[in-house]
N, C-alpha and C positions, 0 to 999 in steps of 0.2 A: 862590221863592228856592232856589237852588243851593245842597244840604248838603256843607259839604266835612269826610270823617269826619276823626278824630285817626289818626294812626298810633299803630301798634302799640307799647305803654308797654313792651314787654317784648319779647326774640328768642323765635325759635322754638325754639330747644334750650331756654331760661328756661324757658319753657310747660309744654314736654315734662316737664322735668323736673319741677317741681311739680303740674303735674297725676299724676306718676308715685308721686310721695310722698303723693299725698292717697291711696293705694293700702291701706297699711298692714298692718294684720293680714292681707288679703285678698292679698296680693302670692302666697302659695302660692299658691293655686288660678292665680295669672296663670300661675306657676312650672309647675303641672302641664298647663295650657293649652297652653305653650309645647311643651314636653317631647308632649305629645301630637300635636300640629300636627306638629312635625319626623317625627316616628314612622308620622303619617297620612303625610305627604306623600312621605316615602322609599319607605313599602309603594306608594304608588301609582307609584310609577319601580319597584320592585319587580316589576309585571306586563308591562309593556315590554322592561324589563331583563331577564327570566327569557326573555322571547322570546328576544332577543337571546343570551344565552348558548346558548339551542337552536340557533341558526342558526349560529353559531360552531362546535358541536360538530359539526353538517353539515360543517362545512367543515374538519373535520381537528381542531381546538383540543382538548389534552388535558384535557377536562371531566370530574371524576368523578361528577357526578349521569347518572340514567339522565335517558332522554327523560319517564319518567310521572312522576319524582319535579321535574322540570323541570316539570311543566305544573302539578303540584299545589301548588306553592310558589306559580306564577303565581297561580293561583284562591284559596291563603290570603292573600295578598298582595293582591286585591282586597276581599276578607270583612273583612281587618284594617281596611283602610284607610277602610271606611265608620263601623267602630267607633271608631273612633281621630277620623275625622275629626266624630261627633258629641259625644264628649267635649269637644273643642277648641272648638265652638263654644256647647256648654253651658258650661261653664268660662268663657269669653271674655263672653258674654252675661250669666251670674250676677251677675260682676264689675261689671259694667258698670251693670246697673239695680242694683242692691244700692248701686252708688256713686253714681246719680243719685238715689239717692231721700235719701240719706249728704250730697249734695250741697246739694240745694233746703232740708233741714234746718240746713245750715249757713247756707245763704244768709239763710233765715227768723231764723235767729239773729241774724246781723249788721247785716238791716234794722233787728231790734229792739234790736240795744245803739243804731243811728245814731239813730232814730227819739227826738224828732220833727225836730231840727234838721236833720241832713245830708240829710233827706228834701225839705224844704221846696225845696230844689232840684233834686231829680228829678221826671224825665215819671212821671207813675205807667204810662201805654202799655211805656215802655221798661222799668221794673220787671218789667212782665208777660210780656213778649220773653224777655227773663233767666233769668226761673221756666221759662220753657216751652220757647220754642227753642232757646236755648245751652244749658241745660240738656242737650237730647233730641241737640244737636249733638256734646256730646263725650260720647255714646254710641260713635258711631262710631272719637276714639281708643281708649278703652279695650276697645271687640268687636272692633274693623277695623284697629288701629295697632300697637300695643304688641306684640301677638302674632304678628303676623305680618310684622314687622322681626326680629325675635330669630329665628320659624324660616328666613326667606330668608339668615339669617349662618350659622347650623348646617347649613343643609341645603346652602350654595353652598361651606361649608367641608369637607363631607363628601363632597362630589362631585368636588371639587378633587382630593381625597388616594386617593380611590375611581382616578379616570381616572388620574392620575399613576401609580399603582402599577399597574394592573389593564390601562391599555391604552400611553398617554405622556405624558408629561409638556409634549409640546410641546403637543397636546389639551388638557391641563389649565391652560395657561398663559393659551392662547389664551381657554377658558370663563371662566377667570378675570378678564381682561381684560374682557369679554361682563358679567362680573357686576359688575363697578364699575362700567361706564359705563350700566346699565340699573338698577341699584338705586342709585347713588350719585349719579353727574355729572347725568344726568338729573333725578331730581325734586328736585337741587339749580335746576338751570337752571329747572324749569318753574314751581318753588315761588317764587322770585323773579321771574318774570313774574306767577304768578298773586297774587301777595302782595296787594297794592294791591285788585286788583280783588274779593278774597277780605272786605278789610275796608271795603273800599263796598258790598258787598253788606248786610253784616251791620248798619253803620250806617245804611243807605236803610231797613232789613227794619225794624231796633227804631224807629227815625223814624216809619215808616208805620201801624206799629203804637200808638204814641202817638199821631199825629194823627186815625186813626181811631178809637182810643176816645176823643178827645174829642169827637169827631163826633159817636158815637153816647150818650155822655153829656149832650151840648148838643142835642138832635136839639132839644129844647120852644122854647129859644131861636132855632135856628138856623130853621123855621118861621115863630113870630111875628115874626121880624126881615125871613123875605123872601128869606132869606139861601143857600136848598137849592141853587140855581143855581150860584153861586158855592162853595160848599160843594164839591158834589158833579164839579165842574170840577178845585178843586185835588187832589179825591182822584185822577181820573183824570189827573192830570198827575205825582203820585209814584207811583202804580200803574206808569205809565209810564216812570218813572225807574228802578223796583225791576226792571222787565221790561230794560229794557234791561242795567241791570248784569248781572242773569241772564244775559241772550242771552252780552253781553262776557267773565262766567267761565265761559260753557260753553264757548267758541268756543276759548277758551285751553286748557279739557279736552283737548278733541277735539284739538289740535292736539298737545298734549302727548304722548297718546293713540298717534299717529300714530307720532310721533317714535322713539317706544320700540318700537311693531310693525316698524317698518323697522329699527330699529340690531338688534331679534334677528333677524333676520332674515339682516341681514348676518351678525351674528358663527355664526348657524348655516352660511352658508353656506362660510364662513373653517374654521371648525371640519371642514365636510366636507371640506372641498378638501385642506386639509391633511394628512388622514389618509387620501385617496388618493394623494398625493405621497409619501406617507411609506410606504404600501405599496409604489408603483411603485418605489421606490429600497430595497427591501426591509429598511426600516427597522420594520417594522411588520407583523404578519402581517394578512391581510384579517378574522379572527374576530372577533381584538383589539380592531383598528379598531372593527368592527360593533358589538362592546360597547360600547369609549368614546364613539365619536357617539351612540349611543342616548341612553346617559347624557347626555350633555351636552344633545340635544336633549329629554330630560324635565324638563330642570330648570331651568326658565328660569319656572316657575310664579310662585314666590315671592318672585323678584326683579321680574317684572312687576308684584306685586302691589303692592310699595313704589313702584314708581314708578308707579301710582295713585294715591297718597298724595296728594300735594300739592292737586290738587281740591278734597277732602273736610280736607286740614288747612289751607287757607288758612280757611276758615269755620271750623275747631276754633281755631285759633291765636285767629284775632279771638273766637271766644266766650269762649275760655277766659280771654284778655288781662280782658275785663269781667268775668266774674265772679271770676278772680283779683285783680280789681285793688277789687271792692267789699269781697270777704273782708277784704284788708288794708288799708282805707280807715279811718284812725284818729275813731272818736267824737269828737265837740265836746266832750265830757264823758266821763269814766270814773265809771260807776257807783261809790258810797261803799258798801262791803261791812262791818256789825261797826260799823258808825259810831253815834257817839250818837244816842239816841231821845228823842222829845218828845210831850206831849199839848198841843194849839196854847192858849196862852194870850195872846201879844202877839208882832209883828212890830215890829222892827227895823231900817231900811235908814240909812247912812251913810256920806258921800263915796263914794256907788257909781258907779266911770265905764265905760264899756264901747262895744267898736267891732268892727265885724265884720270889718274889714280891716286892723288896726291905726293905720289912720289916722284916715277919718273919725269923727270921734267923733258916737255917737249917742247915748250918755248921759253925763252928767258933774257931778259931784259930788253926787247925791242922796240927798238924806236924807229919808223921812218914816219912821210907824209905823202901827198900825193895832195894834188892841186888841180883846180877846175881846170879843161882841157890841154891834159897832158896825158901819157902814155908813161905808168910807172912797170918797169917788169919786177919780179921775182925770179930766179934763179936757182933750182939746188938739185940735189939728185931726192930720187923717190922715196918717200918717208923719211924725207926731213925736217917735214912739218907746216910745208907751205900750205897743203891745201888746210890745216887746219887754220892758219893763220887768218885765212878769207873766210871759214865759219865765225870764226869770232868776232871780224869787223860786222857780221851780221849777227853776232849774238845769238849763235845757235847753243853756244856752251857760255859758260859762265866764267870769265878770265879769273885769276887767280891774283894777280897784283896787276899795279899798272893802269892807265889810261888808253882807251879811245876815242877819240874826238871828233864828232863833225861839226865843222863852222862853234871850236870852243864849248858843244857843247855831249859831256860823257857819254857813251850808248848806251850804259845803264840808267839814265836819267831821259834817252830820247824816246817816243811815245812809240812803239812798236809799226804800229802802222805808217807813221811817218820815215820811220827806217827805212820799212819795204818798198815804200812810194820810193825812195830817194837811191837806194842802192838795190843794184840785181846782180843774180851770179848766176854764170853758163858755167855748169859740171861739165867734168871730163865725159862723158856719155849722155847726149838730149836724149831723154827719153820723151818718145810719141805715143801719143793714146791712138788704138787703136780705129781711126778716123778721119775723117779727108784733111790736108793740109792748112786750109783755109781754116778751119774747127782748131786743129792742133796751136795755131799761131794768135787763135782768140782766146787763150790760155793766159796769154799775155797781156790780153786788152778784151775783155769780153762786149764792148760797145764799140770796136774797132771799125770803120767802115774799109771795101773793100782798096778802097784808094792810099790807104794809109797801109794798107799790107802790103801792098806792090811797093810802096817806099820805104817801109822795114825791107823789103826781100832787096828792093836793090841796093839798099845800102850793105847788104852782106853777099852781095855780089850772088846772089842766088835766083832770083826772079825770072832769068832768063832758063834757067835748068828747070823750073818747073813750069813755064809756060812750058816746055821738051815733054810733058811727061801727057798720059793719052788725055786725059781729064783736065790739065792745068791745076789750079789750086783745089781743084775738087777730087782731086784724085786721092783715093785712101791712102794712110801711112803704111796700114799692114800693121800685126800684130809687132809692137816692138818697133815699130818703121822699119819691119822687116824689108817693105817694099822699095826701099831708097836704100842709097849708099852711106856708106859713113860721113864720107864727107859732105852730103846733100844734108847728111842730119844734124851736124856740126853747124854749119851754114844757116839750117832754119833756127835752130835751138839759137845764134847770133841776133835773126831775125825778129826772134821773138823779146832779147833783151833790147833791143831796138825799139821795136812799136811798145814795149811796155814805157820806156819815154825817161827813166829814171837818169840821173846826173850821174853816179858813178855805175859801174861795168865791173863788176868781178869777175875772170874768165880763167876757169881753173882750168890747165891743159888743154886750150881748144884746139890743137891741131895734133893732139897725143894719137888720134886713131886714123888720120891721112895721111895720106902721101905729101910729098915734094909740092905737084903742082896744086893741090887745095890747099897746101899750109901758104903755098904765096898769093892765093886768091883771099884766104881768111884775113891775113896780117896787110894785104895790101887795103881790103876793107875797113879793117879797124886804123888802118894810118890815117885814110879818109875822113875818120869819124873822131878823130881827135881833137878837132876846132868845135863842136859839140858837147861832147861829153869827158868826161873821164874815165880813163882804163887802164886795172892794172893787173898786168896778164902776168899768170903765172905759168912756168913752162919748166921741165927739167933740161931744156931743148936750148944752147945757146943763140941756135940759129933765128930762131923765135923773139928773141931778144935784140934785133936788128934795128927793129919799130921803137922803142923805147929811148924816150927822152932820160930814162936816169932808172938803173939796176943793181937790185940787193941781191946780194948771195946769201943764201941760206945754209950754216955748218954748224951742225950739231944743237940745233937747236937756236944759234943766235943768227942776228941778222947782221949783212956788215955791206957799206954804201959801194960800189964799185968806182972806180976814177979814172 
């Protein structure tokens, strides 16, 4: 299927400019960048230019430098300019990774205020795109962009008032003219052709990059299903899509490219012509001349280089648009900072309704409670609403009417961290970082000693399956916990709510991905642990519901006691 990206949320001066202000304390160094660029770039029309006043003074022009003091200005003029010119891009580059790294920390931040709700609907591929390519993309405005627009305005403003005074002004009118339409009109025109095709690139790029990390994450499924053929068909068919846009924005380069080598071209040739006309009619002495065309023909560097721009900012524009636009992408939830704290005694819910789009309603008026060690089930068929039911005693979303309550007191009023201390939830799937058991289960308790892990794992009946394994708790998960069973990951993902130590236990589907004999090793665990804690297991599974001191069913959104 045919991806057709979004257009761009934001213009391109938008972009510019806040990507300009994420600059901040570091804006000097941009400051002395700049100031060094112009300084480089002038010394190097400085060795040209010194020619040129030699051959001028051949020709009669009252020059007060001698000939050796002419040559040696030329030769410092080149010595400065290599100094000058690595300042500029030390400074330009400092700036630059100093800010991506400034950046991807920001980024990691606001995954984590979103996280877990706003997440739930992103590719994780295209997250990863984010971290790494638009990232490493808007290197290029702040080494390649920023710097080198500010010196093509100084140094095309200084060339201007140089040839005006120094040789004429009709010279200076004409370079002038030459610097708008090669720095200005130009990667106006080219940046709106290339627009479009700048942001299907970027979308095809993050696209391909999601489908193939699920690829390569499903690789076990895609296999046993039969499936590699056709798998590995659609990759070559976006590979092919991502190639082709490539081919479409280079072609657009190149052409842009083109446009600019011939328009200087022309205005150099306008520029000469001129200032033999204006000799031959003895408006102009020939020295003069030879000065002011030099000049003009050295300085066409900078403004060429802006109108290289647009290539490399149709791709910054589209990267910066995304990760501008997650920066300022509002949480489902604002963290409760200084909020009341609790040590969990009893839960609370009443007339709680709640809908993700304002309309559908997926919960509506429930009420239950649950009480310090007891075992409350839930009940319903899939996509009823349960598991959302358990985001929201954790205030992943934002209820819509209605109370929840721990120990009296609302979860919109209790202090975020105190929540998480006090209530933990096992998802239908543990997910394992890629890392030895003993790592994965410090996730839970990151000052955990090893003694306290053996009593999480045995209270989930699991301890004894991984002393079994070659390494014991040191043996790797495997990408995914590929390297374990479901049910061993079930089990640890128990283990880890366990040593995390909290009073109540949310355990959405935990035995949804085992068999028979795990699902009575899980529940036979959690009966155990019912004089401890509090648990209140949801399942679509009646059987599941064996352990439970008191079960809601869940229909059509409402909740209703069972007897």
């Amino acid at each position: 299927m045919k991806s057709h990206p979004k257009p761009l949320r934001r213009s391109g001066a938008n972009i510019m400019a806040n990507l300009i202000l994420l600059l901040g304390s570091l804006s000097y160094i941009m400051v002395l960048a700049v100031i060094n660029g112009s300084a480089g770039f002038v010394s190097a029309m400085g060795v040209t230019l010194f020619g040129a006043i030699g051959i001028a003074k051949a020709l009669g022009e009252p020059v007060a430098l001698s000939y050796g003091m002419i040559g040696a200005l030329a030769i410092l003029c080149g010595a400065v300019r290599g100094v000058l010119r690595f300042f500029e891009q030390y400074g330009n580059h400092f700036i630059a990774f100093k800010l991506l790294a400034v950046l991807r920390d920001k980024i990691f931040a606001a995954l984590r205020v979103l996280c877990p709700a706003k997440l739930e609907s992103k590719q994780k591929g295209s997250l990863i795109a984010m971290i790494t390519s638009d990232i490493e993309t808007l290197e290029v405005f702040y080494a390649h962009t920023v710097s080198p627009i500010c010196i093509a305005v100084i140094v095309s403003t200084a060339v201007f008032l140089f040839v005006g005074f120094a040789a004429s002004w009709y010279l200076a009118w004409i370079a002038l003219l030459g610097y708008l339409l090669i720095g200005i009109a130009a990667p106006m025109i080219s940046s709106g052709r290339l627009k479009a095709s700048g942001v299907r690139y970027r979308a095809e790029f993050a696209s391909f990059n999601a489908f193939f990390l699920d690829s390569i994450q499903g690789i076990r499924d895609i296999v046993l299903n039969n499936a590699g053929s056709a798998r590995a068909k659609e990759v070559g068919r976006r590979s092919d899509v991502l190639l082709e846009e490539t081919r479409r924005m280079k072609r657009g380069i190149a052409r842009a490219g083109a446009a600019t080598e011939l328009t200087v071209s022309l205005v150099v040739l306008a520029v000469l012509a001129a200032g033999i006309a204006l000799v031959a009619h003895d408006r102009l002495s020939a020295g003069r001349m030879i000065i002011g065309v030099t000049a003009v023909f050295g300085s066409f560097g900078p403004v060429i280089a802006i109108s290289a721009l647009p290539g490399n900012l149709t791709q910054t524009f589209a990267s910066g648009d995304r990760v501008l636009s997650l920066l300022r992408e509002a949480p489902a939830v604002t963290p409760v900072e200084n909020g009341r704290t609790f040590d969990f005694e009893h839960l609370t819910v009443n007339d709680l309704s709640f809908s993700y789009d304002g309309q559908a309603q997926v919960l509506q008026d429930v009420c239950m409670r649950a009480d310090s060690g007891e075992i409350v089930g839930i009940v319903g068929e899939s996509g009823c609403g349960k598991s959302t039911l358990l985001k929201l005693l954790l205030r992943f979303w934002q209820k819509d009417r209605g109370t929840i309550a721990y120990n009296g007191i609302d979860v919109d009023e209790t202090d975020t961290a105190s929540l998480l201390d006090n209530v933990t939830m096992v998802s239908q799937s543990t997910y394992l970082f890629d890392d030895t058991i003993e790592e994965n289960l410090r996730i839970a308790k990151p000052g955990a000693t090893r003694e306290e892990m053996e009593a999480a794992c045995r209270m989930a009946s699991v301890h004894e399956c991984i002393l079994s394994l070659p390494e014991g708790y040191r043996t790797r998960a495997g990408t995914l916990g590929g390297n374990l069973s479901a049910g061993e990951k079930q089990r640890i993902g128990l283990a880890r709510a366990f040593l995390r130590g909290s009073g109540l236990i949310l355990l959405d589907e935990p035995t949804s991905n085992v068999d028979s004999i795990n699902e009575g090793i899980i529940l036979a665990a959690l009966k155990e642990q019912k004089r401890r804690k509090s648990i209140i297991l949801v399942s679509h599974r009646e059987s599941t519901m064996s352990i439970a001191e008191r079960v809601y069913r869940v229909e059509k959104g409402r909740l209703y006691e069972q007897t």
